[in-house]
Residue frames as a rotation matrix with the C-alpha (Angstrom) as fourth column:
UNK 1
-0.915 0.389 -0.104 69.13
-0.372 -0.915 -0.155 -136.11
-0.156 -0.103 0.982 -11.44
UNK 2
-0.718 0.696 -0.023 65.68
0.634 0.640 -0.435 -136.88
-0.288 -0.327 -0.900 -10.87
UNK 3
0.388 0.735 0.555 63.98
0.905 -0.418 -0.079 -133.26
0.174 0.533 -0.828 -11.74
UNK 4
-0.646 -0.470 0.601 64.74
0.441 -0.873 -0.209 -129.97
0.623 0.130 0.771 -13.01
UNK 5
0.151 0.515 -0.844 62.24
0.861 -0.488 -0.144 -127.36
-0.486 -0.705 -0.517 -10.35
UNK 6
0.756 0.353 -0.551 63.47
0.191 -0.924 -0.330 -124.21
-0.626 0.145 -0.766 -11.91
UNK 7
0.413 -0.697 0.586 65.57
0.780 0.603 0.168 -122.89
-0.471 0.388 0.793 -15.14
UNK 8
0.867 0.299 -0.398 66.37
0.130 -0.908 -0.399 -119.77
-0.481 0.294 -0.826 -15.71
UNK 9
0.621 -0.510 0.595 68.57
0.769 0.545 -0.335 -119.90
-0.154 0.665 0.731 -18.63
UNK 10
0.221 -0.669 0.709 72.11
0.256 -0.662 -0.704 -118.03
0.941 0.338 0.025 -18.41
UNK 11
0.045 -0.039 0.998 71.46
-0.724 -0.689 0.006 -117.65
0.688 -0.723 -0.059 -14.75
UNK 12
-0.170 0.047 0.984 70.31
-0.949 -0.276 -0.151 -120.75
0.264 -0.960 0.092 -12.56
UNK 13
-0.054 0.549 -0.834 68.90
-0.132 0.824 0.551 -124.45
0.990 0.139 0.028 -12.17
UNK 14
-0.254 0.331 0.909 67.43
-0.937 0.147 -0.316 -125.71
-0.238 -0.932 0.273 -9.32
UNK 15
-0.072 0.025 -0.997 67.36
-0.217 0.975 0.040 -130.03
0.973 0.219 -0.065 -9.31
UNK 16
0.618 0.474 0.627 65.98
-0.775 0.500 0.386 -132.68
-0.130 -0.725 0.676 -7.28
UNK 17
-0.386 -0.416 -0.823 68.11
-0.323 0.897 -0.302 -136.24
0.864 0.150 -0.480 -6.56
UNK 18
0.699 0.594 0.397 66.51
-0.696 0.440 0.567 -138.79
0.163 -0.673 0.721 -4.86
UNK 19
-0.305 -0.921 0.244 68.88
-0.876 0.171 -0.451 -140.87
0.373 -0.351 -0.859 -2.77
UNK 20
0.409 0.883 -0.232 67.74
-0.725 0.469 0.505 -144.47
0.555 -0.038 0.831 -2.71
UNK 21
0.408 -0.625 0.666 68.70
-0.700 0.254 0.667 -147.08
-0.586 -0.738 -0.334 -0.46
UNK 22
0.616 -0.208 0.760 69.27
0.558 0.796 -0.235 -149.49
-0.556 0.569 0.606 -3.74
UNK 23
0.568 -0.744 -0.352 72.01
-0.773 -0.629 0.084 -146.82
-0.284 0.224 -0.932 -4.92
UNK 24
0.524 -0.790 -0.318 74.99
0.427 0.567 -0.705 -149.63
0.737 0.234 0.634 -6.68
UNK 25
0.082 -0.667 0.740 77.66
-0.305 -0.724 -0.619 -147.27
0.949 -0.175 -0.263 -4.78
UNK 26
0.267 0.281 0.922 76.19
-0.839 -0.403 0.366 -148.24
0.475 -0.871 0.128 -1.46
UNK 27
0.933 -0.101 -0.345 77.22
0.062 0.991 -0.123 -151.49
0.354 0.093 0.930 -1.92
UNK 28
0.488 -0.686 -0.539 80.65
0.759 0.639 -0.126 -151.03
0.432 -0.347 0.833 -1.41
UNK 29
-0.327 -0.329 0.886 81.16
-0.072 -0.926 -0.371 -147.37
0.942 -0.185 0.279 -0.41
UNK 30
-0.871 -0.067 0.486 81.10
-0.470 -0.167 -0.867 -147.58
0.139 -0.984 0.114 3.71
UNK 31
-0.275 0.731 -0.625 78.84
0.325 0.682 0.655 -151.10
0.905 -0.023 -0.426 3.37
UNK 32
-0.399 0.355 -0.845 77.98
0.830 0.531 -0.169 -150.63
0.389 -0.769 -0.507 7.19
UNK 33
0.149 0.190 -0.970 77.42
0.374 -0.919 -0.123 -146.93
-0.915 -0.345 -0.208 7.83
UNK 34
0.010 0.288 0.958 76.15
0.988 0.143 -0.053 -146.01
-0.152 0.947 -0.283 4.15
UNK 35
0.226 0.039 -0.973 77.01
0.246 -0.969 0.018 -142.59
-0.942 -0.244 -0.229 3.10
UNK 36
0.644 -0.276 0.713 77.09
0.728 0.509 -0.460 -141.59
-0.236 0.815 0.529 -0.36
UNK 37
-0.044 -0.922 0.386 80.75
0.995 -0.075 -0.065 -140.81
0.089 0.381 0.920 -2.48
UNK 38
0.269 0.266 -0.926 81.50
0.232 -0.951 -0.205 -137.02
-0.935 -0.160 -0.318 -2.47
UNK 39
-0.890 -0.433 -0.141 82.57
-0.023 -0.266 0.964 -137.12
-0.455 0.861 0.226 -5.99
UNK 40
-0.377 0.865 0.330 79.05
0.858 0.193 0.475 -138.72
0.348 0.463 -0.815 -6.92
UNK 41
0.394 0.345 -0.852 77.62
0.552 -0.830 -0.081 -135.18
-0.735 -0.438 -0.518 -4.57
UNK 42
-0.638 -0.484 -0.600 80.03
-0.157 -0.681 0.716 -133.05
-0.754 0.550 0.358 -7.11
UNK 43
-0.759 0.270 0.592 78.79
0.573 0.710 0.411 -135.16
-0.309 0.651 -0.694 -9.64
UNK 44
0.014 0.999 -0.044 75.19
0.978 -0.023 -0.207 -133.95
-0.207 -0.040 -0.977 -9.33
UNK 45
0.364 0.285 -0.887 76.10
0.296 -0.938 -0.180 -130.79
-0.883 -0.197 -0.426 -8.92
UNK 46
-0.356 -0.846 -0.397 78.09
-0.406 -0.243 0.881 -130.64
-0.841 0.475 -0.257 -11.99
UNK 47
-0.796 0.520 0.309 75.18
0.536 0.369 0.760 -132.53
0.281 0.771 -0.572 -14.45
UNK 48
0.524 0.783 -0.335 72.82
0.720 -0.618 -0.318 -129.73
-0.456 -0.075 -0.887 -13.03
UNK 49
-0.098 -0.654 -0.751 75.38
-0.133 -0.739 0.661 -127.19
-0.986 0.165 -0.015 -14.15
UNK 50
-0.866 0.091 0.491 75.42
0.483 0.407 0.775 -129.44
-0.130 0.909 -0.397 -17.49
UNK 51
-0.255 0.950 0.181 71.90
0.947 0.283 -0.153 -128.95
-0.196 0.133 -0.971 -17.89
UNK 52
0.571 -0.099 -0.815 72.19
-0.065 -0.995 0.076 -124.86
-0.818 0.009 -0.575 -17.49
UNK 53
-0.149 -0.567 -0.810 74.66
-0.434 -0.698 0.569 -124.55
-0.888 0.437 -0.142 -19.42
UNK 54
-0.798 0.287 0.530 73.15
0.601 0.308 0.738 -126.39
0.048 0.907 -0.418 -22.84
UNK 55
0.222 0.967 0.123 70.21
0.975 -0.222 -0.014 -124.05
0.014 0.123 -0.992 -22.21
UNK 56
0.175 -0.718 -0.674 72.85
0.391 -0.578 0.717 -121.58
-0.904 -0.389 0.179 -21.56
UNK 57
-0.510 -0.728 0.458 74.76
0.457 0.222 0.861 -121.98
-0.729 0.648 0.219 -25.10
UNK 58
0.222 0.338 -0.914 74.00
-0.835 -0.419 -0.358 -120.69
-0.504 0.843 0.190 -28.42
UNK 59
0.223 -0.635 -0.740 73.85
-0.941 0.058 -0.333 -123.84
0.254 0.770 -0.585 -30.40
UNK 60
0.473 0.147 0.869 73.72
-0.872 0.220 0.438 -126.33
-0.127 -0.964 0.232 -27.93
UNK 61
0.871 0.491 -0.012 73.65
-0.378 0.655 -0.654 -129.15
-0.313 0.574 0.756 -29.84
UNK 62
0.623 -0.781 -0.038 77.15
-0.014 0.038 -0.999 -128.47
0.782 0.623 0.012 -31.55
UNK 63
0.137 -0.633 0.762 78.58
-0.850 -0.471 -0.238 -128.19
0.509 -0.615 -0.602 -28.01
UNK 64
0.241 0.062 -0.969 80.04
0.230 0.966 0.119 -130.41
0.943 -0.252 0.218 -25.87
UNK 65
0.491 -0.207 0.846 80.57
-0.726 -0.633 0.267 -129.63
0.481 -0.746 -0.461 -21.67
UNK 66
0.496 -0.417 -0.761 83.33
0.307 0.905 -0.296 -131.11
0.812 -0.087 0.577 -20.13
UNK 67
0.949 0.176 -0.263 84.15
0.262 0.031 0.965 -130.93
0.178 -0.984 -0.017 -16.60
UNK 68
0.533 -0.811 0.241 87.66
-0.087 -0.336 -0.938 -129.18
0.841 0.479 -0.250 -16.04
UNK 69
-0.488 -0.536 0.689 87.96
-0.240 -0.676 -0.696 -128.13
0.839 -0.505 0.201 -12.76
UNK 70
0.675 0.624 -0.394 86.45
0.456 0.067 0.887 -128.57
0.580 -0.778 -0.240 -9.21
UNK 71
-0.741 -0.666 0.087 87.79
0.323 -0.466 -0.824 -126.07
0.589 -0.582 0.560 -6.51
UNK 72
-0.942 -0.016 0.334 87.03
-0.299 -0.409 -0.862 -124.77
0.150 -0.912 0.381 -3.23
UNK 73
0.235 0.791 -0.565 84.58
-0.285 0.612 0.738 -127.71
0.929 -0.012 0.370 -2.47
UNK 74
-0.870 0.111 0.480 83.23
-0.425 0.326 -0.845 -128.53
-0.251 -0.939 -0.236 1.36
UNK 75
-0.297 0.588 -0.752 81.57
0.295 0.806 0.513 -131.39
0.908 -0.069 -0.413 2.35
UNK 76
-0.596 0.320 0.736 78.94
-0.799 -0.150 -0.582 -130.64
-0.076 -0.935 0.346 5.78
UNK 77
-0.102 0.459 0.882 77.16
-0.682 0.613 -0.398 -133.17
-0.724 -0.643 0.251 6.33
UNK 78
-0.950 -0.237 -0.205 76.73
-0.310 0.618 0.723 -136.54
-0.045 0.750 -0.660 4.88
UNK 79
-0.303 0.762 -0.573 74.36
-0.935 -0.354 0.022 -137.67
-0.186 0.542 0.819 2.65
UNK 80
-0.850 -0.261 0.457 72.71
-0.338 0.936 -0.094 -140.57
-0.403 -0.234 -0.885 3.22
UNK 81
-0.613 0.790 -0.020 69.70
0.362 0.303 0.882 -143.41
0.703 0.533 -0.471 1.28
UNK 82
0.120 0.864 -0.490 66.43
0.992 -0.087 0.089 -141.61
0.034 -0.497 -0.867 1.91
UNK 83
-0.091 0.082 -0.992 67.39
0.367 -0.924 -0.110 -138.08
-0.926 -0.374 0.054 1.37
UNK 84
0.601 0.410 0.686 66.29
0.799 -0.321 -0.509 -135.96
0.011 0.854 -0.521 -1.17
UNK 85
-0.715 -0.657 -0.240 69.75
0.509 -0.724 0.465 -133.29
-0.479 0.211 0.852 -2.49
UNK 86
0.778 0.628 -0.001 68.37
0.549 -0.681 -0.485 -130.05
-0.306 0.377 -0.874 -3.75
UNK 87
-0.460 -0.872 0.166 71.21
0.820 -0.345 0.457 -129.08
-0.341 0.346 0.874 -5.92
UNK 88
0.922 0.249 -0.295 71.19
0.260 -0.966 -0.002 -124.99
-0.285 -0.075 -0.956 -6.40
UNK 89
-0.098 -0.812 0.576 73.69
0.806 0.275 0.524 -124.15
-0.584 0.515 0.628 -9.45
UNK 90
0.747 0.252 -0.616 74.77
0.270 -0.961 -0.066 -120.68
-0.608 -0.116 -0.785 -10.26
UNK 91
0.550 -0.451 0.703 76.38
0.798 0.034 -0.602 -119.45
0.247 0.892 0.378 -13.69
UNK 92
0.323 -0.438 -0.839 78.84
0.326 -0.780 0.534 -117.40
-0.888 -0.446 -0.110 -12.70
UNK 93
-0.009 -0.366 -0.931 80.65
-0.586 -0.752 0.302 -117.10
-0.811 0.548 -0.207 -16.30
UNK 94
0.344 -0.061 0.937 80.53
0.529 0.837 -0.140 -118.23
-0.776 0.543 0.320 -19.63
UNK 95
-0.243 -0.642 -0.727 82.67
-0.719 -0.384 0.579 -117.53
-0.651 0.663 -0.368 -22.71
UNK 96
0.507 0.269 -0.819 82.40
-0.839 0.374 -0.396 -119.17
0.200 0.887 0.416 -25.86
UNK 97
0.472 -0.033 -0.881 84.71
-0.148 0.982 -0.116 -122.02
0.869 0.185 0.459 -24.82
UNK 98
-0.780 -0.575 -0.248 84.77
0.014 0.380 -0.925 -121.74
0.626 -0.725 -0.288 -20.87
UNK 99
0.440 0.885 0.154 82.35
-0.199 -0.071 0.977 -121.92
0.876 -0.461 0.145 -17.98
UNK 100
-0.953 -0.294 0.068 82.46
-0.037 -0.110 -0.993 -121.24
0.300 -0.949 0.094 -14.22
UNK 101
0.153 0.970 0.187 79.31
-0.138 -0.166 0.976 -122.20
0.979 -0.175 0.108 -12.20
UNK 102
-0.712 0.037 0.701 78.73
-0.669 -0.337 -0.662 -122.01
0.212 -0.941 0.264 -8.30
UNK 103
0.043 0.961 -0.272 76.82
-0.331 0.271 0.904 -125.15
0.943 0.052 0.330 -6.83
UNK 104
-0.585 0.424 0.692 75.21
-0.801 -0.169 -0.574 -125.55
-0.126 -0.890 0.439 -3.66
UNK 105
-0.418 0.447 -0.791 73.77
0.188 0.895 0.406 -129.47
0.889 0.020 -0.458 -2.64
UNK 106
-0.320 0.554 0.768 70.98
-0.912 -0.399 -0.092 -129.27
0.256 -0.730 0.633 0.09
UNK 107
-0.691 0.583 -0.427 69.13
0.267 0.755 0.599 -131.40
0.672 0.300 -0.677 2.49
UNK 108
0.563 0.776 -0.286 66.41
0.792 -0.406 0.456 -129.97
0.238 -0.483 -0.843 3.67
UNK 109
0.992 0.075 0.103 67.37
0.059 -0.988 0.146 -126.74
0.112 -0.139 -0.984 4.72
UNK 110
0.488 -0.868 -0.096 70.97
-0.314 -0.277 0.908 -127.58
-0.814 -0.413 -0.408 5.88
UNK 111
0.406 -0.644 -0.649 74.07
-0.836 0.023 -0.547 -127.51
0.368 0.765 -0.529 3.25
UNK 112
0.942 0.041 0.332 75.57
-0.153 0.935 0.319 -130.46
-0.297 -0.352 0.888 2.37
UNK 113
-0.333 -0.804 0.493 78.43
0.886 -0.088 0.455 -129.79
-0.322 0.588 0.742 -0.17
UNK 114
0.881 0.145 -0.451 79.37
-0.151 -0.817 -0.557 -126.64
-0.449 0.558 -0.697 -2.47
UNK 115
-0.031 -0.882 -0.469 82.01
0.152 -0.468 0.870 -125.35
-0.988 -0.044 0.149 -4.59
UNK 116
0.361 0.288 -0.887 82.98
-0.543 -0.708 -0.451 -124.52
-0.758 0.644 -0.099 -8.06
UNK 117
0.203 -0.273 0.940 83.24
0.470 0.870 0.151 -126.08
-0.859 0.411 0.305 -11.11
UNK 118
-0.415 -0.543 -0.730 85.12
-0.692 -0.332 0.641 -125.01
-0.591 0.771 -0.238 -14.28
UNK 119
0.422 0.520 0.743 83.76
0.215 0.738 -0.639 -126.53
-0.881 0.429 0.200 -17.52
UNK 120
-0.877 -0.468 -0.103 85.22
-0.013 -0.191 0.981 -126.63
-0.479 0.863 0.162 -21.37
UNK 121
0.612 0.780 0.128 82.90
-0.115 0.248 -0.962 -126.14
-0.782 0.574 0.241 -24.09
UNK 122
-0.433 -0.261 0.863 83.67
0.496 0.730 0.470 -128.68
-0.753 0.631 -0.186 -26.80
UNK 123
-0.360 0.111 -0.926 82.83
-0.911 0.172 0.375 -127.94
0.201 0.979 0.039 -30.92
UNK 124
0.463 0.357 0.811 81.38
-0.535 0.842 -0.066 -131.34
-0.707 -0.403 0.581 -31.09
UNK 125
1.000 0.005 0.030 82.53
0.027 0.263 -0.964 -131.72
-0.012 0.965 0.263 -34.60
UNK 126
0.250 -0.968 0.012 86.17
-0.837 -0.222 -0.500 -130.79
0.487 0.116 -0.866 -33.44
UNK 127
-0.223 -0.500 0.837 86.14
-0.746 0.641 0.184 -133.98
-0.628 -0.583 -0.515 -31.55
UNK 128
0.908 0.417 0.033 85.34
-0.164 0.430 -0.888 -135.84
-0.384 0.801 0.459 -35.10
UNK 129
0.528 -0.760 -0.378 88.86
-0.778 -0.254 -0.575 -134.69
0.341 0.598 -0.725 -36.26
């Protein structure tokens, strides 16, 4: 993640990633026709989500988000060095120790990836025990 653009806490994030051509990944992920990982695309979308949802929380601090889930995820178009993802990440629900967000990876105007991610929220101290 490169920059947050907009936060509306409980509700939204809007994030920049610059896609460089000196990416590690690119190295051995389709060396000749460079395209980058769709997990690393989830990824992004899923440490913008991160980012909401600690501004989200009561408490942040004491919390921990851990990725559960990833469903009904499409890949359109691939995402190559030199593009700039506009990740667009929508809280659908949060409970005291679940989350559901909606995210949406752009370039330029056309979709690249979506889908949904499920998150735990950690005690931090309960991983101490």
């Amino acid at each position: 993640m490169d920059r947050v653009i907009e936060l509306r806490e409980g509700e939204s994030i809007i994030a920049l990633k610059n896609v460089t051509h000196n990416e590690p990944f690119f190295q051995g992920h389709f060396p000749d026709l460079k395209v980058m990982p769709g997990v690393l695309v989830i990824e992004a979308m899923a440490q913008a989500g991160g980012i909401l949802l600690h501004h989200s929380l009561p408490d942040p601090e004491r919390k921990l988000v851990l990725l559960s889930k990833v469903d009904k995820t499409k890949f359109r178009k691939p995402i190559i060095p030199g593009d700039q993802i506009r990740l667009e990440v929508v809280l659908l629900k949060l409970k005291s120790k679940f989350a559901q967000i909606s995210g949406k990876a752009y370039v330029g105007e056309e979709l690249a990836a979506e889908g949904e991610m499920f998150a735990s929220v950690v005690e931090v101290e309960e991983l101490d025990e």
